[in-house]
N, C-alpha and C positions, 0 to 999 in steps of 0.2 A: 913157656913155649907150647904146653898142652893147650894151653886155654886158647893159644892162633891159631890152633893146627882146624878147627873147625871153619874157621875164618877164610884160611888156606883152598881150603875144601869148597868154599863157594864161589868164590873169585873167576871160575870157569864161566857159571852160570849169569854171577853180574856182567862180566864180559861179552856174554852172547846178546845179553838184552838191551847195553848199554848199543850194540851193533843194529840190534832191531828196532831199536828207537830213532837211528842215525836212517837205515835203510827207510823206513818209513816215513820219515822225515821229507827228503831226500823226494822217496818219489810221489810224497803229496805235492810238494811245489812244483816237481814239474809237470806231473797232469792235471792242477788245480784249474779252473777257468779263469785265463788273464783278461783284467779290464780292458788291454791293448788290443785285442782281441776284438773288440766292438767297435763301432763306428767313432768316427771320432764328433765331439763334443766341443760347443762355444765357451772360453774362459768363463763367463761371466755375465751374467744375467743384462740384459738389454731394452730395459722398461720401455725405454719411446718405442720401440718399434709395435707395429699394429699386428693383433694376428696376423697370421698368413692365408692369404686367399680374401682377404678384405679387401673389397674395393676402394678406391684412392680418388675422390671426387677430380677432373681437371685432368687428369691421365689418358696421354693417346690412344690409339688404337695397339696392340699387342702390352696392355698393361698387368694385365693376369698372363699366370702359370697359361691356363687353357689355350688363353687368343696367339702367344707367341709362334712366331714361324720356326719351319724346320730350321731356316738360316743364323735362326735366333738362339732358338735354343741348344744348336750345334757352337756355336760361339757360345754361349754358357759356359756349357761343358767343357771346352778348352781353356774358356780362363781357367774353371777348376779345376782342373786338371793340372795346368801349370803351376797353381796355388802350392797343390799337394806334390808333384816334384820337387821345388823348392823348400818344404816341411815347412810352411806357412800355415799357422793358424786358422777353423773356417772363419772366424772376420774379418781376415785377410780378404778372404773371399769375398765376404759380404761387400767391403768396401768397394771391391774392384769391381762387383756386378752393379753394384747403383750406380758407380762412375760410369763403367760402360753402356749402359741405358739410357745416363743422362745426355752423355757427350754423342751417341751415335745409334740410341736404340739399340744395340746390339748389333748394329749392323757395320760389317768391314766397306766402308765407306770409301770414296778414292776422292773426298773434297770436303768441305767444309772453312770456317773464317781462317782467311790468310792462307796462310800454307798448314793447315790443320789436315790430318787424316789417319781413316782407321778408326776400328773398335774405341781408342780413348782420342782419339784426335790431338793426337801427337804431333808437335811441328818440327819439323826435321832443321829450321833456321834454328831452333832454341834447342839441341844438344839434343833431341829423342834418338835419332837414327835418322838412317839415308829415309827416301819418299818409299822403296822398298819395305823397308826393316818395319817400318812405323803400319806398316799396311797385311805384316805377316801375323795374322790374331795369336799365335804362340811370341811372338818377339814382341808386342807390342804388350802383352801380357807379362809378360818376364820383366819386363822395365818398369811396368809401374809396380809392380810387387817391390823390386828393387826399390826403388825412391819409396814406398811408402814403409819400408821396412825402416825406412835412414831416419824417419821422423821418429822424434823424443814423445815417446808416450802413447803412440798412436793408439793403442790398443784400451786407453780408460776414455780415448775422445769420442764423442760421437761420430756417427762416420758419416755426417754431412763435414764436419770438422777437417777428418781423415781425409775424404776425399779431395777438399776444396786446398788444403796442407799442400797437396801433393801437384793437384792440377792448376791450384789459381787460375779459378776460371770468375771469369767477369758477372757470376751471378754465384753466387757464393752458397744460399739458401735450398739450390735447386737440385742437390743430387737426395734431401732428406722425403721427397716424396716417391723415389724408389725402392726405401728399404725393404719395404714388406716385398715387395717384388723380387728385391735381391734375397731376404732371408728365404721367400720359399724354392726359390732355385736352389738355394746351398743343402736345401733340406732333400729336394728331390733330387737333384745331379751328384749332389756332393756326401750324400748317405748320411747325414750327420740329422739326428732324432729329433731334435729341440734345436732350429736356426736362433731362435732369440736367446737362447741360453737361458731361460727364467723357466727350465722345471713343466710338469705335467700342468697341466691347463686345472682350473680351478671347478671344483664341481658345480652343476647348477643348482639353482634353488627350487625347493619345493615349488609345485605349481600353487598360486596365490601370495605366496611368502612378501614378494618383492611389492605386488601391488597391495596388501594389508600392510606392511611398513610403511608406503612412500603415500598411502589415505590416511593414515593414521596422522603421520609428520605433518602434512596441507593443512588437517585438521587442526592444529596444534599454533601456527603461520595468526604472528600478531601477538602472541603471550611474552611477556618479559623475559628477556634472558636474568639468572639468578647464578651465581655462581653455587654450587652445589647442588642446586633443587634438581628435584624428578618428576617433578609436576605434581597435581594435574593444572597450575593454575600458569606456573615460571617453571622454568628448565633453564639447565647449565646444557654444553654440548653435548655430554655424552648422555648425559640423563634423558634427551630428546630421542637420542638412538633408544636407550636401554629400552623406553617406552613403547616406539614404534616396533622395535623388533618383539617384543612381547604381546603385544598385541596381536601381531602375525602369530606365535607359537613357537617364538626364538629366543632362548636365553641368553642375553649379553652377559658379560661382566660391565663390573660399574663404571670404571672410568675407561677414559681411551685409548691409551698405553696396553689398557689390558683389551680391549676392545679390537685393538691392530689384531692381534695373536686369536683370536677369536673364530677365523674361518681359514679356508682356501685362500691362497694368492695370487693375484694377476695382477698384471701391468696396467698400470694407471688407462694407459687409452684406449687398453679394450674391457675397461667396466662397462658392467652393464647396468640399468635399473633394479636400485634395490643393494647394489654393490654402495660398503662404506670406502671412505676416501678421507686424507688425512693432511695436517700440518704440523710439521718438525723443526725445532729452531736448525737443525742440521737434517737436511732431507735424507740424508744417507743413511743417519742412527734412530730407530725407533724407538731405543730410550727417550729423545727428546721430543718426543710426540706433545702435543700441547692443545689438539682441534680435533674434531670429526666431523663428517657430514654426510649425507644422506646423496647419491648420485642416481638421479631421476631420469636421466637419459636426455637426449638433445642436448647438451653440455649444459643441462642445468641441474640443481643441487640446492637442499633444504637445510637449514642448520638456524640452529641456535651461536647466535654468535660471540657477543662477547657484552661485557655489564653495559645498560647503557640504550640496548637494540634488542629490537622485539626477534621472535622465530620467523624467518623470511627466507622467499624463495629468490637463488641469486643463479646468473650466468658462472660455470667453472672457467678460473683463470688458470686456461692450462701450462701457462708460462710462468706462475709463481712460483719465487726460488724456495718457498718453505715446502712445494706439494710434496707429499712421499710419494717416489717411482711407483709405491705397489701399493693396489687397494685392496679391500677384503672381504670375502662375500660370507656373511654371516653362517657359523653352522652350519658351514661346509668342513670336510675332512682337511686338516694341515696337508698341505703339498710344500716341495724343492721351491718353489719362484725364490 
């Protein structure tokens, strides 16, 4: 019992500190900074969409952030709004501003095909609401939020997809040249930092970098593809990068799997020259990376392609189901995309 009695004699002091551990605890969480706290954020990265503030060749007049009316951009603001009452996601948003752009420019319209009308041109024959309801920019918001919430999946489709799910509308293709229009609304009305969800934008390149790769590659335009080689005579794909970009003052890694990982990130359609770009047997997993190429600007691109074919300059198929969403600008810093 001697031997506890020392034991005995501490047990106040463990106690106090076991207390100050808890109090301390305690009041780090609740004055730590909540991510909640911050604006809100896109699920998930959104490679089609184009920067924001790009221009959209074929686009009316109030196509940009800038050219839109107060009437417009006051309907914005109320879809988003309604978005965020409901605790709808901002692609929520997104969807509902490219629909509402397509269907009525943004504008509370009292006409349109058939008995069509309003911000989404809702028909009051086919279950929207009365010719009122469908003409109130908060009610006529709240419904399509509603119905697009009811689709299975909505949120992985694209939101020409989303959109067209919801409205079946007799041009099906036509709400995907708003997006950039709808993400930077959601960006500017809606507080949210990144509308495309794809992360800090990707750094630029040294000045000359992009034009010493994409001379070096032209140069190169006519030599054998080889699988393995690095030239100077044949080249395999990636070996044509390693080459170009080395000759700029850019260290690749050898192959193209590691070549992806190699720079900053951005979404395939807003590369720019000198930006590499890529083919995956699954566009989604960059393990299965299997191509590279050199993206020259104008939708055209340099590459060594496959046994068989010389190093050639070819048009980007930007509808190939192998491209990967994300390109990658050489020896720039790793970004989120």
């Amino acid at each position: 019992m001697r031997l506890l009695r020392p034991l005995r004699l501490l047990l106040p002091f463990v106690a106090i500190g076991v207390a100050l551990v808890v109090f301390l605890t305690i009041g780090f969480l609740a004055f730590a900074p909540s991510s909640q706290q911050q604006g809100p954020t896109m699920s998930a990265c959104d490679a089609g969409i184009s920067a924001v503030g790009r221009s959209t060749s074929g686009q009316a007049a109030g196509a940009t952030l800038e050219t839109l009316s107060d009437e417009q951009k006051q309907n914005a603001s109320t879809i988003i709004g309604v978005g965020k009452e409901l605790n709808t996601p901002p692609r929520a948003w997104l969807v509902a501003l490219a629909t509402a752009m397509q269907e009525s420019t943004l504008r509370n319209i009292n006409y349109g095909d058939r008995d069509s009308l309003g911000l989404f041109q809702q028909r009051p024959s086919q279950g929207w609401g009365s010719p009122a309801q469908v003409t109130d920019p908060r009610y006529s918001a709240k419904t399509f939020y509603e119905r697009l919430l009811q689709v299975p999946g909505w949120e992985q489709e694209p939101v020409t997809v989303a959109a067209q799910t919801v409205q079946r509308s007799a041009f099906p293709d036509a709400y995907a040249k708003w997006e950039t229009l709808a993400a930077g609304l959601v960006g500017r009305f809606g507080g949210v930092a990144d509308p495309t969800g794809c992360g800090p934008a990707a750094a630029a390149l040294p000045g000359g970098v992009a034009q010493k790769a994409i001379a070096f590659a032209l140069g190169e335009v006519g030599k054998p593809y080889v699988w393995g080689a690095t030239g100077p005579n044949t080249y395999d794909c990636s070996g044509l990068m390693l080459r170009a970009f080395e000759a700029a003052g850019v260290q690749l890694p050898r192959v193209s799997r590691d070549q992806y990982n190699a720079g900053g990130h951005l979404p395939v359609r807003q590369a720019q020259p000198g930006d590499l770009m890529f083919y995956a047997y699954d566009r989604n997993d960059p393990r299965t990376i299997h191509h590279v190429f050199l993206y020259m600007g104008n939708d055209q691109m340099v590459e060594a392609p496959y046994s068989g074919q010389n190093v050639r300059v070819q048009p980007v198929n930007w509808d190939y189901d192998e491209l990967v969403p994300l390109a990658t600008r050489p020896g720039t810093p790793a970004n989120t995309a």
